[in-house]
KOLLUM-817453 format. One record per residue (C-alpha): z negated, y, x; residue number from 1; residue in one letter. Coordinates in Angstrom, 3 decimals. Each point is the difference from the previous one (the first is absolute). Example, Ala and Ser with C-alpha at 12.3 -4.5 7.8 and 13.67 -1.06 7.14 Angstrom:
BEGIN
          z          y          x     i   aa
     -7.800     -4.500     12.300     1    A
      0.660      3.440      1.370     2    S
END
This chain:
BEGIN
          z          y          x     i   aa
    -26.948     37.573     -6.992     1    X
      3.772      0.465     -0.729     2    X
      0.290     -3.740      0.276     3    X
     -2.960     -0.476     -2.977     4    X
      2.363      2.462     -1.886     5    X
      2.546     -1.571      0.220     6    X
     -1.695     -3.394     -1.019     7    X
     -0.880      1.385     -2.840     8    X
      2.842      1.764     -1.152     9    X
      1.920     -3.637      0.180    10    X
     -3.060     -1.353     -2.474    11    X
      0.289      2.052     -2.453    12    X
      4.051      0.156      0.110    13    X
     -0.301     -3.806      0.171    14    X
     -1.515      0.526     -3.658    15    X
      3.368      1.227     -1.373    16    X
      2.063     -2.859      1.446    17    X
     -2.833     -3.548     -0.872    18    X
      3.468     -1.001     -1.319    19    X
      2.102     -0.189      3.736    20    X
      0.584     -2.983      0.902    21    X
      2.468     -1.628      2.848    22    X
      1.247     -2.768      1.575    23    X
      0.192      1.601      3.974    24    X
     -2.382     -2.224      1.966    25    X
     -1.164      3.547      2.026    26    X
     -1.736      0.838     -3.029    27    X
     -1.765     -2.826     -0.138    28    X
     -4.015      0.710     -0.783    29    X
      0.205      3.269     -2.152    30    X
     -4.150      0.311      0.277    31    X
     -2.142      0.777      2.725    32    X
     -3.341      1.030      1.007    33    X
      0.670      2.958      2.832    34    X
     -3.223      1.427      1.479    35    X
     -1.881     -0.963     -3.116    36    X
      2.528      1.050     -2.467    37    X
      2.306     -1.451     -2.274    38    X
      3.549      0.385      0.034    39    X
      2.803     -0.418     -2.148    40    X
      3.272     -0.355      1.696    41    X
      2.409     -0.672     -2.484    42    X
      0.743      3.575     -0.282    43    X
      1.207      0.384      3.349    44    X
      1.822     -3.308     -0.211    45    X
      1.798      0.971     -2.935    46    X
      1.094      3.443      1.698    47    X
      0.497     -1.231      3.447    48    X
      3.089      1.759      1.488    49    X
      1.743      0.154     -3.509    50    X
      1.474      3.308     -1.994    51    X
     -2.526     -0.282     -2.619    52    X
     -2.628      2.281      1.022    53    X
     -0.590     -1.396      3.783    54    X
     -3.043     -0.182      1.649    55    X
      0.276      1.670      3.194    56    X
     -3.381      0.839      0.840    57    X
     -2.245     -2.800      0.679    58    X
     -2.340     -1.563      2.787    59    X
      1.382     -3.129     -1.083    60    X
      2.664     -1.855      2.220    61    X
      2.038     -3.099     -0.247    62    X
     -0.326     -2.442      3.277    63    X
      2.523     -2.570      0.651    64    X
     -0.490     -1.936      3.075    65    X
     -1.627     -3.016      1.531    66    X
     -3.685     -0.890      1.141    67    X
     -0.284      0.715      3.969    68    X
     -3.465     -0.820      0.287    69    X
     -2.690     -1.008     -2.451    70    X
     -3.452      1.001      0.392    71    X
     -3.020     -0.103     -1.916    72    X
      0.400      2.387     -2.673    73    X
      3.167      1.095      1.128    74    X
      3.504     -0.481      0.914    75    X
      2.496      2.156      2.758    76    X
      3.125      0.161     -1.858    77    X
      3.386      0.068      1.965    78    X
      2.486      1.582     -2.749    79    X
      0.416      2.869     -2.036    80    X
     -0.869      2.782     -2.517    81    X
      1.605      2.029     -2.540    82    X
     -2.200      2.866     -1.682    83    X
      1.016      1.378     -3.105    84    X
      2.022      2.737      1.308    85    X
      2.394     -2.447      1.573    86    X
     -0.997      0.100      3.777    87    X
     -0.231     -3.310      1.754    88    X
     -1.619     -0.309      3.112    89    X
      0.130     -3.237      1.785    90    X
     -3.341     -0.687      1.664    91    X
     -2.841     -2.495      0.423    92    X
     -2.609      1.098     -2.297    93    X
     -3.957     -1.397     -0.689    94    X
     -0.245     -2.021     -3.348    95    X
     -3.620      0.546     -1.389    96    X
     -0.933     -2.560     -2.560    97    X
      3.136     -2.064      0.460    98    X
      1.277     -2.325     -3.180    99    X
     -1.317     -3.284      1.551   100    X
     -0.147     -1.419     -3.115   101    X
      3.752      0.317     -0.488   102    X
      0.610     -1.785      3.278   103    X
     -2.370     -2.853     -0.843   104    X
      1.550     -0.511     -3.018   105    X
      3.583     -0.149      2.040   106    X
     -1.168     -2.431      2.267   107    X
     -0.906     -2.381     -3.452   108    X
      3.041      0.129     -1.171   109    X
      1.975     -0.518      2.493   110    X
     -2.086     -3.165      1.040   111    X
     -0.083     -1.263     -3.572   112    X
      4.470      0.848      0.193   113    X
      0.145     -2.394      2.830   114    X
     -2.299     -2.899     -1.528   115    X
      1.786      0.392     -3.339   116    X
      3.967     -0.135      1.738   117    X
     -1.048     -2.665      2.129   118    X
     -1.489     -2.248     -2.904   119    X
      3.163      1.022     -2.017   120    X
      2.180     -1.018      2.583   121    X
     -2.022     -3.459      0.147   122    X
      0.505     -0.572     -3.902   123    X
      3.934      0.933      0.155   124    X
      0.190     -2.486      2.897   125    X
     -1.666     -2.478     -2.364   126    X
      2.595      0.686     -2.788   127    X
      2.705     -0.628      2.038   128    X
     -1.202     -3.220      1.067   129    X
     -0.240     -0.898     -3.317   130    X
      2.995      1.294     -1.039   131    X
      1.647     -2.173      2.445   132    X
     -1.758     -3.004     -1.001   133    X
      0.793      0.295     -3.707   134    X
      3.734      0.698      1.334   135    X
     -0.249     -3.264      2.289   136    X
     -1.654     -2.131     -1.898   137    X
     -0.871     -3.586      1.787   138    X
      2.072     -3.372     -0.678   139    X
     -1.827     -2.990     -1.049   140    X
      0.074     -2.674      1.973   141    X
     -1.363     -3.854      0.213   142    X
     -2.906      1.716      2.280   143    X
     -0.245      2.603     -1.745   144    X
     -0.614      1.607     -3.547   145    X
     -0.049      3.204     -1.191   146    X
     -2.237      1.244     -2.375   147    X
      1.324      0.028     -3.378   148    X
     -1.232      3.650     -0.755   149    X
      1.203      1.160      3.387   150    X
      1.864      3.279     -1.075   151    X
     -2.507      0.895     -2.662   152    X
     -2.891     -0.041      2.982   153    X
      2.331      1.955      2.165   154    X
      1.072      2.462     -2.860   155    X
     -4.107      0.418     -0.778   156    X
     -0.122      0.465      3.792   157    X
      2.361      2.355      0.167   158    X
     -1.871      1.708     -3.194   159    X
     -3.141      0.494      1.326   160    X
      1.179      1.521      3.382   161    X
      1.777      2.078     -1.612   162    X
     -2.425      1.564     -2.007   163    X
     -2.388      0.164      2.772   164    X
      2.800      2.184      1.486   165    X
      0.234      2.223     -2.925   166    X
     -3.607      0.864      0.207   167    X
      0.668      0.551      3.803   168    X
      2.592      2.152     -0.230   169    X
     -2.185      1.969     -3.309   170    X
     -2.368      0.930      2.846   171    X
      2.369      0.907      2.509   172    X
      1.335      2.452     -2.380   173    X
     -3.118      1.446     -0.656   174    X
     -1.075      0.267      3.693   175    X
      3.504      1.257      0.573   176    X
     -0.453      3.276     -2.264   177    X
     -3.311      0.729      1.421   178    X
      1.503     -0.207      3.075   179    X
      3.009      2.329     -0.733   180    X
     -3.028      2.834     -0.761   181    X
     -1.102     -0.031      3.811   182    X
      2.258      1.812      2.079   183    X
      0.719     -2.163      3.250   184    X
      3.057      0.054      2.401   185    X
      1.221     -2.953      2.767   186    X
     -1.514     -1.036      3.184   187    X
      0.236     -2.665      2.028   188    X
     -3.057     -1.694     -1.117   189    X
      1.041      0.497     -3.715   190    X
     -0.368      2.435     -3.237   191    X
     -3.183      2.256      1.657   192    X
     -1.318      2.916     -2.102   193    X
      1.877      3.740     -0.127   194    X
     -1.793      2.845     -0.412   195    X
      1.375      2.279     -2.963   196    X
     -2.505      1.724     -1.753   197    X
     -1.306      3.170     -0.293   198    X
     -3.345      1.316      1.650   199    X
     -2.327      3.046      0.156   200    X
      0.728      2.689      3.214   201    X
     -3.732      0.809      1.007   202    X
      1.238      3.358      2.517   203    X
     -1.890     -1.865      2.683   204    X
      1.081     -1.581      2.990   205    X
     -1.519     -3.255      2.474   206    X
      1.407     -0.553      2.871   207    X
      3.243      2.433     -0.411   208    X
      0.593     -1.845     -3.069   209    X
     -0.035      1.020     -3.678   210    X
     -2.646     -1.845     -1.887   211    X
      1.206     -1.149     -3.798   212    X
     -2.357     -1.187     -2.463   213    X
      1.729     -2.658     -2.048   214    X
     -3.407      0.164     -2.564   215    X
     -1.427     -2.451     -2.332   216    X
      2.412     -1.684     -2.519   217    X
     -1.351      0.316     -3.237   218    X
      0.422      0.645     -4.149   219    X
END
């Protein structure tokens, strides 16, 4: 029950503050649907362990961490959490309702980075050649002529790869800032998703571990 308080108390503060708005990737997905109800974090975002007016009372926690085991409907955590208050406690926890979605949409960008470097790489090699042939241009001889619009073909060439690379490189860009919103970290095997978010304390316990509710994402 002090929990549903709680809830509440953010959703109406949230009313006072529709205006908050940051650029931390933990407060990424400001709405969710906890046990039914709808919640408006931006309040608590906006006075997260600041000297305006901090929240210090709040079932809410953030979770950083990684993903040590992925069930159905659920994740095991290996990482940490930070309440409101300050305390961190560094523990596996159970992820109800984890962000899938988020790490779907990681895994399609990162596979649509790779196709896009490696085709941009291709074109760049293909400049170069060109490059090199306009620089080098071939000698006439009695066996052999060269074209008389030689260096305009090669400067067209050169043209059209070129702006086949610019439109690359436009879509690299863009993939690259969606990317930059999805907190990863290193591994061996690559970028892999981070957890940094915030997520619901339920007061229960499975299997000596404290079960989160990360909600439903919505407006």
């Amino acid at each position: 029950m002090k929990n549903v308080l709680v809830i509440l108390a953010l959703f109406v503060a949230a009313g006072s503050s529709a205006q908050v708005t940051t650029n931390n990737p933990s407060f990424r997905f400001p709405v969710r649907v906890i046990n039914n109800q709808r919640v408006d974090l931006r309040y608590l975002f906006a006075h997260w362990h600041t000297g305006d007016k901090p929240v210090t009372n709040s079932p809410w926690v953030l979770l950083t961490g990684t993903i040590a085991s992925d069930k159905v409907g659920t994740w095991v955590v290996d990482g940490k959490t930070t309440s409101a208050s300050g305390v961190e406690l560094h523990q596996k926890v159970l992820l109800l309702n984890p962000p899938r979605g988020e790490t779907q949409t990681l895994e399609t960008l990162l596979a649509e980075q790779h196709d896009l470097k490696k085709e941009n790489s291709t074109l760049q090699g293909e400049v170069n050649s060109l490059q090199k042939r306009a620089a080098s241009p071939p000698k006439p001889t009695r066996r052999r002529r060269v074209e008389p619009n030689y260096q305009a073909n090669i400067d067209q060439k050169e043209t059209n790869v070129l702006n086949q690379e610019s439109g690359v490189e436009s879509q690299l860009s863009q993939i690259n800032k969606q990317l930059a919103a999805i907190p990863t970290e290193h591994s061996h095997t690559g970028e892999v998703y981070r957890i940094d978010f915030f997520a619901f304390s339920t007061g229960r316990a499975q299997n000596g571990m404290p079960v989160l509710d990360f909600g439903t994402p919505t407006r």
